[in-house]
DOKOLZA-694349 format. One record per residue (C-alpha): residue in three letters; x, y, z. Coordinates in steps of 0.1 Angstrom, whole numbers, plus 5000, padded with zeros to 4 digits. Example, Ala and Ser with C-alpha at 12.3 -4.5 7.8 and 13.67 -1.06 7.14 Angstrom:
<rs>
ALA512349555078SER513749895071
</rs>
This chain:
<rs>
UNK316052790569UNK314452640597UNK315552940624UNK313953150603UNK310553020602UNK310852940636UNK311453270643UNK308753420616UNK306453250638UNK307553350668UNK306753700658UNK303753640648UNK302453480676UNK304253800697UNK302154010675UNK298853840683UNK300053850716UNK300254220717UNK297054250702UNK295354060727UNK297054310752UNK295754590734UNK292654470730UNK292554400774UNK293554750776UNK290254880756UNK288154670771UNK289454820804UNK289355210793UNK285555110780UNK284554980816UNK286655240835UNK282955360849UNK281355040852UNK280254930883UNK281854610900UNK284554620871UNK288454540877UNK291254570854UNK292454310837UNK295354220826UNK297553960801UNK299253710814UNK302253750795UNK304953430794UNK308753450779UNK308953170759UNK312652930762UNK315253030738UNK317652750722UNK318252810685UNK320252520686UNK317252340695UNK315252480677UNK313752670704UNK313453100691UNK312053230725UNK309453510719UNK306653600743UNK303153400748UNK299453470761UNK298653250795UNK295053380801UNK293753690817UNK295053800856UNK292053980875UNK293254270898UNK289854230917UNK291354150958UNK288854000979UNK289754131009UNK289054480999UNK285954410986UNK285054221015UNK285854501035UNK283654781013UNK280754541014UNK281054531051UNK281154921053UNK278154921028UNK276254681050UNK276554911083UNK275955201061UNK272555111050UNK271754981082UNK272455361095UNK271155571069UNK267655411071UNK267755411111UNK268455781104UNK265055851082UNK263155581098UNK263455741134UNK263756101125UNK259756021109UNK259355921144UNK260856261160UNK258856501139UNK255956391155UNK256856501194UNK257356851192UNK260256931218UNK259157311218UNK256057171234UNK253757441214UNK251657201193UNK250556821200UNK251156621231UNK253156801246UNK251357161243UNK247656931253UNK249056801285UNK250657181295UNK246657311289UNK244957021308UNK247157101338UNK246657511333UNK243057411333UNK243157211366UNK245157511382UNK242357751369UNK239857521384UNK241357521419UNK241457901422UNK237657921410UNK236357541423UNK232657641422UNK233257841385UNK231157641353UNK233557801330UNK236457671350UNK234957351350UNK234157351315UNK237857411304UNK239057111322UNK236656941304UNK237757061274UNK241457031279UNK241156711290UNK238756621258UNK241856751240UNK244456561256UNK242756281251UNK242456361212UNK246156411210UNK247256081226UNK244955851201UNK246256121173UNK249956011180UNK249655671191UNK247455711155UNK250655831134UNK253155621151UNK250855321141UNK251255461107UNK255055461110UNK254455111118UNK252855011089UNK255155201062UNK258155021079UNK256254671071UNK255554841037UNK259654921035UNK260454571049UNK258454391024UNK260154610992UNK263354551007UNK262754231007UNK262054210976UNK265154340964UNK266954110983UNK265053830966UNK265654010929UNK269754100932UNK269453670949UNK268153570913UNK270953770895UNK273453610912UNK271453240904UNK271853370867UNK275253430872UNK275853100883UNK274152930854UNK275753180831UNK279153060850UNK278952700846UNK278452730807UNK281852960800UNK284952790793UNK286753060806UNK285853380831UNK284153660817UNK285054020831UNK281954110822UNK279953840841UNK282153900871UNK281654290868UNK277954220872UNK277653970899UNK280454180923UNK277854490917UNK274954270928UNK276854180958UNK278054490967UNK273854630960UNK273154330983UNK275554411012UNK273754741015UNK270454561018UNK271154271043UNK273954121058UNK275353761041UNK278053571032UNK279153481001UNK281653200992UNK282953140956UNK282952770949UNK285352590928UNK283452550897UNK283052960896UNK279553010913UNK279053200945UNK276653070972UNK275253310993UNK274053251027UNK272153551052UNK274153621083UNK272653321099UNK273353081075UNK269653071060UNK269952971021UNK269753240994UNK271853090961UNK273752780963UNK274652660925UNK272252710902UNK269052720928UNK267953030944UNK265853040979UNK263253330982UNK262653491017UNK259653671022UNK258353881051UNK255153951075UNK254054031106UNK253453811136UNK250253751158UNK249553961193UNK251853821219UNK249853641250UNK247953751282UNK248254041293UNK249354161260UNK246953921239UNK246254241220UNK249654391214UNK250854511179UNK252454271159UNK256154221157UNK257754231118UNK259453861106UNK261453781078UNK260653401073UNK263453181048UNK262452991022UNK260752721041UNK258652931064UNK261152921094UNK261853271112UNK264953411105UNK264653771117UNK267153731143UNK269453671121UNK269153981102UNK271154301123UNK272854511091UNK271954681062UNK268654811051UNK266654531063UNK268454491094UNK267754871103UNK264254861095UNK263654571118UNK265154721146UNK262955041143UNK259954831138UNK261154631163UNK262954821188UNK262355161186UNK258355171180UNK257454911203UNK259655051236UNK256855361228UNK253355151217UNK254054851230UNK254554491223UNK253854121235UNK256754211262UNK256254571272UNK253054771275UNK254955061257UNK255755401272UNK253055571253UNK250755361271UNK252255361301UNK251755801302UNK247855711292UNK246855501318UNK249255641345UNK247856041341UNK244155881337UNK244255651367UNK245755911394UNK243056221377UNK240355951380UNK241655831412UNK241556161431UNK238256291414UNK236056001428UNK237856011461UNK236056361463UNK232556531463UNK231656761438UNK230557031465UNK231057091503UNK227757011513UNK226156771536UNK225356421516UNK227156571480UNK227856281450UNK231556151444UNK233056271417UNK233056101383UNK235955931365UNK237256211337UNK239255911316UNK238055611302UNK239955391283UNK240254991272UNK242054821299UNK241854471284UNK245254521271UNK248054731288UNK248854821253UNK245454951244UNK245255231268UNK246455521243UNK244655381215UNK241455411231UNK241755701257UNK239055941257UNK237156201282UNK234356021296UNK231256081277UNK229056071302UNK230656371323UNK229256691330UNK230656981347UNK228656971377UNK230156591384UNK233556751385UNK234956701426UNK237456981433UNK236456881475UNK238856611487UNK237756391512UNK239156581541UNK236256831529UNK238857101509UNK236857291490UNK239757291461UNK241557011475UNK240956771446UNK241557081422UNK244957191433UNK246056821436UNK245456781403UNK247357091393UNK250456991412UNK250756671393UNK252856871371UNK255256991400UNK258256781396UNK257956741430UNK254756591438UNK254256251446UNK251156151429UNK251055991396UNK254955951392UNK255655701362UNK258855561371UNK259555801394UNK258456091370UNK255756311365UNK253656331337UNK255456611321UNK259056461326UNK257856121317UNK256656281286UNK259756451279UNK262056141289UNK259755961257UNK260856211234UNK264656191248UNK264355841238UNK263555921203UNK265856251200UNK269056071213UNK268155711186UNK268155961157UNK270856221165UNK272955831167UNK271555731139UNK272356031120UNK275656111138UNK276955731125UNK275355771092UNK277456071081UNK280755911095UNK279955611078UNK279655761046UNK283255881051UNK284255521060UNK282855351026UNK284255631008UNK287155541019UNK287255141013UNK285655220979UNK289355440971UNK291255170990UNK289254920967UNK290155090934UNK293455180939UNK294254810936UNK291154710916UNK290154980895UNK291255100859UNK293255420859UNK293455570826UNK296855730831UNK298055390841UNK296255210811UNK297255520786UNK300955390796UNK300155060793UNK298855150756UNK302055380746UNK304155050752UNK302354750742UNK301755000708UNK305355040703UNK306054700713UNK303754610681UNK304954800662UNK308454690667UNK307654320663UNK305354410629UNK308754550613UNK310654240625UNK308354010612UNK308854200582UNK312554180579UNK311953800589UNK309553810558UNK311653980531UNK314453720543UNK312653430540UNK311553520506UNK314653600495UNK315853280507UNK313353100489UNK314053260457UNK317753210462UNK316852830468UNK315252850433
</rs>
């Protein structure tokens, strides 16, 4: 009589055991789609078997096994991380490219190709007020179009701080879910697949944003730390970052355009810390990209650099003139003014002198050329000549080695982005074929833990008629 209750309970703990595994594989079919979710599993146990004492065997439940392998999600959250490093790089610098127009038709490019059609026009016709008047024009223009793009680029400056301070923001909001996850951790008495669904999604959303490191603990919470080490969630206590820009740098760039920080939770700087993801992308355009062309506390800027090279050498050889070939005639007058306080002022502020006229144009040079001034001035876009070279470039060239620079960071940027996104898709599947739910496999998994119900359900009812009639017999 004894065997066969022990073995009537047996089976029914087998059949709550099976239910349990049915009830897994649901929950896994339900969350097939959800985001950060691995399989789960039952961690079934064969029971010891010794009728003879008293032992009936039978099958029991030893928790939940989680499918989710660390490595692999390491390794998609590191692919995520470079990825949204790229992809912003790509838009951020692209905004950039649209504004130099490499068919040289329109803007910068198109202004300086007049101002130096004017100047030849000039020296064939020295003495002509309609020649001089189109070098004043043209260079009135040029000087429009260098404030208009160091204007725009400025702008592209300030929506990256914009776009820093959001991202930033985000980081600081996914931070606080994982804080809540932590709390939420310490109070279950068991794991949740739920809870851990949600937290590997926020780190996954994080590594996209800014590069860290995140360490599970023993107690079940995850501290995460930014690349550097700077505190964003340890235990139950989150640490906000926040984000600005810094002062002008010292003399002789007291009046350079600020840099963009990301400060930790006490204040302290930790932008150098910051290289990947979103963030890390944006800051090295703000950084990087913008400043080698506007300038910064360390570099005048190669924008500024064009200004106040083209303005000093046109400058330069116009007052080293006369403005006729007469006996006793006046020096020429500057044709460029600009602030040169600040060698990263100079674009900013360039402008044709508003006190020129056309009769204070030189076009004699001081050997007493009646065009002498003129046609130097219109060779300075000769390749060849040797005035006003900016790192051994003209004008032109320099101009076009400026919008090299940006062409060749975007078609990187761009280039990396796509293979990239190749790349994650690729850990992602590596990911989930160990990780995620497959239905065919969980449809499979159903079929036999059904059967195997079903089987132990018409046991324990054979156990059930025979213990009854034992009873009865007993009777």
């Amino acid at each position: 009589m004894s065997n066969l209750l022990a073995s009537l309970r047996t089976s029914g703990n087998a059949l709550a055991v099976f239910q349990d595994a049915l009830g897994t594989i649901q929950n896994n079919i339900d969350n097939s789609s959800t985001p950060g979710y691995a399989k789960q599993q039952v961690n079934l146990e064969a029971q010891p078997f010794d009728m003879a004492g008293g032992l009936a065997g039978g099958v029991a439940a030893r928790g939940l096994d989680d499918s989710r392998n660390q490595f692999a999600e390491e390794e998609v959250r590191r692919q995520v991380n470079t990825l949204g490093r790229l992809d912003v790089q790509s838009q951020a610098v692209s905004s950039i490219e649209k504004l130099f127009d490499v068919s040289g038709t329109t803007g910068l490019p198109a202004a300086l190709t007049q101002l130096f059609s004017s100047f030849s026009a000039w020296s064939v016709d020295p003495n002509g007020i309609s020649a001089r008047q189109t070098v004043l024009d043209s260079a009135g223009q040029f000087a429009d179009q260098v404030r208009n793009l160091a204007g725009s680029l400025n702008n592209v400056s300030q929506s990256l701080d914009q776009q820093i301070a959001s991202t930033v923001q985000q980081v600081n909001s996914l931070a606080a879910q994982v804080q809540q996850y932590n709390v939420q951790q310490r109070q279950l008495a068991q794991p949740d697949p739920g809870l851990d669904a949600q937290v590997n999604s926020s780190l996954e959303q994080l590594a996209q944003l800014a590069d860290f490191t995140a360490v599970k603990q023993n107690d079940g919470t995850i501290t995460v730390l930014t690349g550097g080490g700077a505190p964003l969630v340890i235990g139950e206590n989150q640490y906000v970052i926040s984000s600005d820009v810094a002062a002008g740098g010292t003399p002789p760039n007291s009046q350079a355009p600020p840099s963009a920080r990301v400060l930790d939770w006490q204040g302290g700087e930790i932008t150098g810390q910051i290289t990947g993801g979103t963030l890390g992308g944006l800051l090295d355009v703000r950084n990087r990209v913008l400043p080698s062309i506007t300038g910064d506390a360390e570099q005048p800027g190669s924008l500024n650099r064009l200004a106040q090279g083209l303005a000093d050498t046109v400058n330069q050889i116009l007052q080293s003139g006369t403005v006729s070939s007469d006996a006793g005639a006046a020096k020429g007058s500057a044709l460029f003014v600009y602030d040169s306080s600040d060698p990263t002022a100079a674009a900013g502020s360039l402008r044709l002198n508003p006190n020129i006229t056309t009769a204070q144009l030189a076009p004699v040079d001081s050997a007493g050329n009646a065009n002498g001034n003129a046609n130097l001035l219109a060779s300075l876009s000769d390749a060849t000549a040797t005035a006003g070279r900016i790192d051994g470039l003209g004008p032109v060239a320099f101009l076009s080695q400026i919008a090299a620079f940006v062409g060749q960071e975007s078609a990187t940027a761009t280039s990396g982005d796509q293979s990239q996104q190749e790349v994650v898709a690729q850990a992602r599947t590596l990911r989930d074929q160990v990780s995620g739910v497959s239905l065919d496999e969980q449809a499979i998994n159903l079929i036999d833990f059904q059967r195997g119900y079903q089987a132990t359900a018409r046991v324990l009812t054979v156990l059930s008629d025979l213990t009854q009639t034992t009873i009865d017999l007993i009777k």
